[in-house]
C-alpha positions as CSV (number, residue, x, y, z in Angstrom):
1,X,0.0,0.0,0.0
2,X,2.8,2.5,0.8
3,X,5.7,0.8,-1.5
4,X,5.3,4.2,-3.7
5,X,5.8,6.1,-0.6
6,X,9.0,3.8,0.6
7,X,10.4,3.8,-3.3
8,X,10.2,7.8,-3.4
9,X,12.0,8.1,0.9
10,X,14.9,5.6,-0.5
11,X,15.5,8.2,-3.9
12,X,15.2,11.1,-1.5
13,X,17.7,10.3,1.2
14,X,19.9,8.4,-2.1
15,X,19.6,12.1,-3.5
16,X,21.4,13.3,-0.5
17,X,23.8,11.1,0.9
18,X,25.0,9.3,-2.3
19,X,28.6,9.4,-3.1
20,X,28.9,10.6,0.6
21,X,33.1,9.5,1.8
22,X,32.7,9.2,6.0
23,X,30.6,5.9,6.2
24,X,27.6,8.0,6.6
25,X,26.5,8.0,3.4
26,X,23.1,6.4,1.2
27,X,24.8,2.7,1.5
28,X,24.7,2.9,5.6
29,X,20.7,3.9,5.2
30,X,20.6,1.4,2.8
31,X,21.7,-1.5,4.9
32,X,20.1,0.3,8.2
33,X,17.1,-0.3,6.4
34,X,17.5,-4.1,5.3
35,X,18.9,-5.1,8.8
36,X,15.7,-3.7,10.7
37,X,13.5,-5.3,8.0
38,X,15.6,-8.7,9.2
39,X,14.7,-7.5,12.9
40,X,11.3,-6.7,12.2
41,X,10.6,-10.4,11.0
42,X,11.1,-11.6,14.5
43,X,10.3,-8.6,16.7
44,X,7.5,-7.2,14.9
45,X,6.4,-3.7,14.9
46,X,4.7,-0.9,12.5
47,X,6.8,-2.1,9.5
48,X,5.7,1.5,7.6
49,X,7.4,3.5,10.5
50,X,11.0,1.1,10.7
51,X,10.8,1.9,7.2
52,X,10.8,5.5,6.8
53,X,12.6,5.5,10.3
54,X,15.5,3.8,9.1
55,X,16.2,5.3,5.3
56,X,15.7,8.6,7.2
57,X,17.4,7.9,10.6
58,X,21.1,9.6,8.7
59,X,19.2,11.9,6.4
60,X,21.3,15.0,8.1
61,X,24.0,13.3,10.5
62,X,24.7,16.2,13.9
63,X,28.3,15.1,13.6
64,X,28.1,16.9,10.1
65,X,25.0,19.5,10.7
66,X,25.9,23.4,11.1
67,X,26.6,23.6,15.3
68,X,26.2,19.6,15.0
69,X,22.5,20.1,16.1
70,X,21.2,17.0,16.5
71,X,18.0,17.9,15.8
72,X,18.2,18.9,12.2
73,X,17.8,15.8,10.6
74,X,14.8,14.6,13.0
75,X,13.0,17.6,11.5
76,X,14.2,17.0,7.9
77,X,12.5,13.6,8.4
78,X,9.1,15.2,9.8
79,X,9.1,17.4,7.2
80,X,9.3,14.9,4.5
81,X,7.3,12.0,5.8
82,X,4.3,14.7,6.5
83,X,5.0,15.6,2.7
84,X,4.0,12.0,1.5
85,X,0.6,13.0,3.0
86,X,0.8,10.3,6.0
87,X,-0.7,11.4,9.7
88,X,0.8,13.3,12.4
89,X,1.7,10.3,14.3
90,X,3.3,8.6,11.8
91,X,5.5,12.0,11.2
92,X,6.3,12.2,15.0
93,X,6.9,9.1,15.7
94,X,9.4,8.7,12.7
95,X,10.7,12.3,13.9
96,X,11.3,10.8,17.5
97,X,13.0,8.3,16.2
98,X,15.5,9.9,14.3
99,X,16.3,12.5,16.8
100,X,17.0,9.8,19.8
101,X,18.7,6.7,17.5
102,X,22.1,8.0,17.7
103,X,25.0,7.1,20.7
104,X,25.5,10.2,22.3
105,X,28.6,8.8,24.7
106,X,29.3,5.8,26.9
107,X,27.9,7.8,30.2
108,X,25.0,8.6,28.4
109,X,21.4,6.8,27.0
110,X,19.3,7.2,24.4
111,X,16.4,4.8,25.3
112,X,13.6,4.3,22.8
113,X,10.1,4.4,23.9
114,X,8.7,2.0,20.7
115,X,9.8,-1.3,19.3
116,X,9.9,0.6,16.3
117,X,12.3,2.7,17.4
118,X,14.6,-0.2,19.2
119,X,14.6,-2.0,15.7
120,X,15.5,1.3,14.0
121,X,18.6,2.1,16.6
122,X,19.3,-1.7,16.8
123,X,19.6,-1.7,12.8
124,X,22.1,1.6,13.5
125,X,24.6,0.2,15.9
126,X,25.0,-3.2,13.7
127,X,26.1,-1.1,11.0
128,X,28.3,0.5,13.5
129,X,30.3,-2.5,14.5
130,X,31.3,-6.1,12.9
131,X,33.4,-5.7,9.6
132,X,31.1,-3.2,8.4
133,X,31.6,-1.3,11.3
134,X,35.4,-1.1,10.9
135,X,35.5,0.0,7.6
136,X,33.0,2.6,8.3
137,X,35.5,3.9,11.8
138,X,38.6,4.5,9.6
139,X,36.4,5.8,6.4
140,X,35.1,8.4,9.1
141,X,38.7,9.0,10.7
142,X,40.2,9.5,7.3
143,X,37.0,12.0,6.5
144,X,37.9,14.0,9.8
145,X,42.1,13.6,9.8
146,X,41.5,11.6,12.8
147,X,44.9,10.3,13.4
148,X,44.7,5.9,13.1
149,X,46.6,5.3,16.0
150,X,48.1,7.0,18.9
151,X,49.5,4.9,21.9
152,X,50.3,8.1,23.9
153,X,46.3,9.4,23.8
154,X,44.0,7.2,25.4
155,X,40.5,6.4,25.5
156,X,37.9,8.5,27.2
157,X,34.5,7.9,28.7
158,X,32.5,10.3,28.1
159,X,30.1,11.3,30.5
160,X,27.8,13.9,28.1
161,X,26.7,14.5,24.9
162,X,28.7,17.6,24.5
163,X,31.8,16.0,25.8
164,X,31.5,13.4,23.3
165,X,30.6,16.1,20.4
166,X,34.1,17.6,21.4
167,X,36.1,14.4,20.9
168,X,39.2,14.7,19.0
169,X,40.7,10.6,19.6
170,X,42.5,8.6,17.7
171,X,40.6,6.3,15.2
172,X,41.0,2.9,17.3
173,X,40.1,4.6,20.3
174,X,37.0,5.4,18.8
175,X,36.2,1.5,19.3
176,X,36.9,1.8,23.4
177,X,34.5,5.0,23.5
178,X,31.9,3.6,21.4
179,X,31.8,1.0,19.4
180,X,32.9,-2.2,22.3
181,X,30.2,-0.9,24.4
182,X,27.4,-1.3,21.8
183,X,27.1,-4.6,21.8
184,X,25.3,-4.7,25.4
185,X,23.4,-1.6,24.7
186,X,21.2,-3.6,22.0
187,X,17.2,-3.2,22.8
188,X,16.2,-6.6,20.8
189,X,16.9,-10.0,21.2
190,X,17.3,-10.7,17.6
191,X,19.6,-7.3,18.0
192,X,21.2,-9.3,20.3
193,X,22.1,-12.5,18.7
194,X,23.4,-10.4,16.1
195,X,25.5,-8.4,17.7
196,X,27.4,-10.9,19.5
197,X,29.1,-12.3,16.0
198,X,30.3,-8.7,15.0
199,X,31.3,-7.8,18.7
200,X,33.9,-10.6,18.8
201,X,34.7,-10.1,15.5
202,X,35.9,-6.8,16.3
203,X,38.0,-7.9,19.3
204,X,39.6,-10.3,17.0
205,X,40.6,-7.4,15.0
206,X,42.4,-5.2,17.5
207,X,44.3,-7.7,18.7
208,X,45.7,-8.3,15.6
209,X,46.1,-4.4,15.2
210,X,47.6,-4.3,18.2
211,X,50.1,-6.8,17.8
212,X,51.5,-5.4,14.5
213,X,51.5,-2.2,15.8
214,X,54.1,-3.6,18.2
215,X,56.4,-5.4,16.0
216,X,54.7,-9.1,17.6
217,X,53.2,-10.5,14.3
């Protein structure tokens, strides 16, 4: 009934993020999008909302917005969804969504109040870690002149949103201060299962890292 709707939101946020060289580009939505369909199979939920949730959920990033206001994009996703002609709570939820799906710092939450949205931010953070996940961290470093690797600067938990805004860390640290953590900060338990496979994979790969780093393999 809505595929129109769902075809004309995927050449939309495409339109904007395509081509896009941090990790945060129309791809990410792209497999945001097929994961929480994948979640949505067992959890269940409105699958119109996870939808336009998801292939709008990077549609204007804060870590890229002017004054990284986070709440650009939710509004960008209001605006658009409320475009196609669909209710006011469809709009506001999808808007909710987007505004709380992103990790704001290890000292901080950003609970969800609808399955819809735990698929949407489960979907997110998958993307975020496994292989996927590391490609993404160093295409973002590179996009930022993050150094890759400084033993001398260590990891920081931060306790805020601003103090993680602020962060300046080295590209593998970025894994300590976010992306390690993520794995028990899933909402699903299909999120979970998932997760579990890409976490260790991670670990896997900083050892390895590690041990190069140092001359030991």
């Amino acid at each position: 009934m809505h595929n129109d709707i769902i075809e004309k939101t995927k050449e939309f946020v495409k339109s904007k993020l395509e081509g896009e060289g941090s990790g945060h580009d129309w791809w990410h939505c792209y497999r945001v999008f097929k994961l929480s369909l994948t979640l949505a199979e067992k959890e269940g939920g409105d699958i119109l909302v996870i939808q336009l949730a998801a292939l709008l959920h990077d549609i204007v990033d804060w870590k890229f917005a002017k004054n990284q206001d986070e709440t650009i994009g939710s509004q960008v996703a209001y605006d658009w969804v409320k475009k196609q002609g669909l209710t006011e709570e469809i709009a506001a939820h999808v808007k909710d969504i987007v505004l709380s799906t992103s990790f704001k710092g290890a000292g901080t939450t950003s609970p969800m109040k609808t399955i819809e949205g735990k698929i949407v931010q489960d979907a997110d953070r998958l993307d975020a870690i496994g292989a996927i996940g590391i490609g993404r961290t160093f295409a973002f470093g590179g996009a930022k002149d993050r150094e890759m690797y400084n033993p001398n600067i260590k990891p920081e938990i931060h306790n805020s949103f601003q103090e993680y805004k602020k962060s300046k860390g080295t590209v593998v640290n970025h894994f300590y201060e976010k992306l390690l953590l993520l794995k028990d900060r899933m909402n699903t338990e299909t999120g979970k299962k998932f997760a579990k496979d890409r976490h260790n994979f991670m670990v896997l790969f900083l050892n390895e890292f590690l041990k190069e780093w140092d001359g030991l393999a």
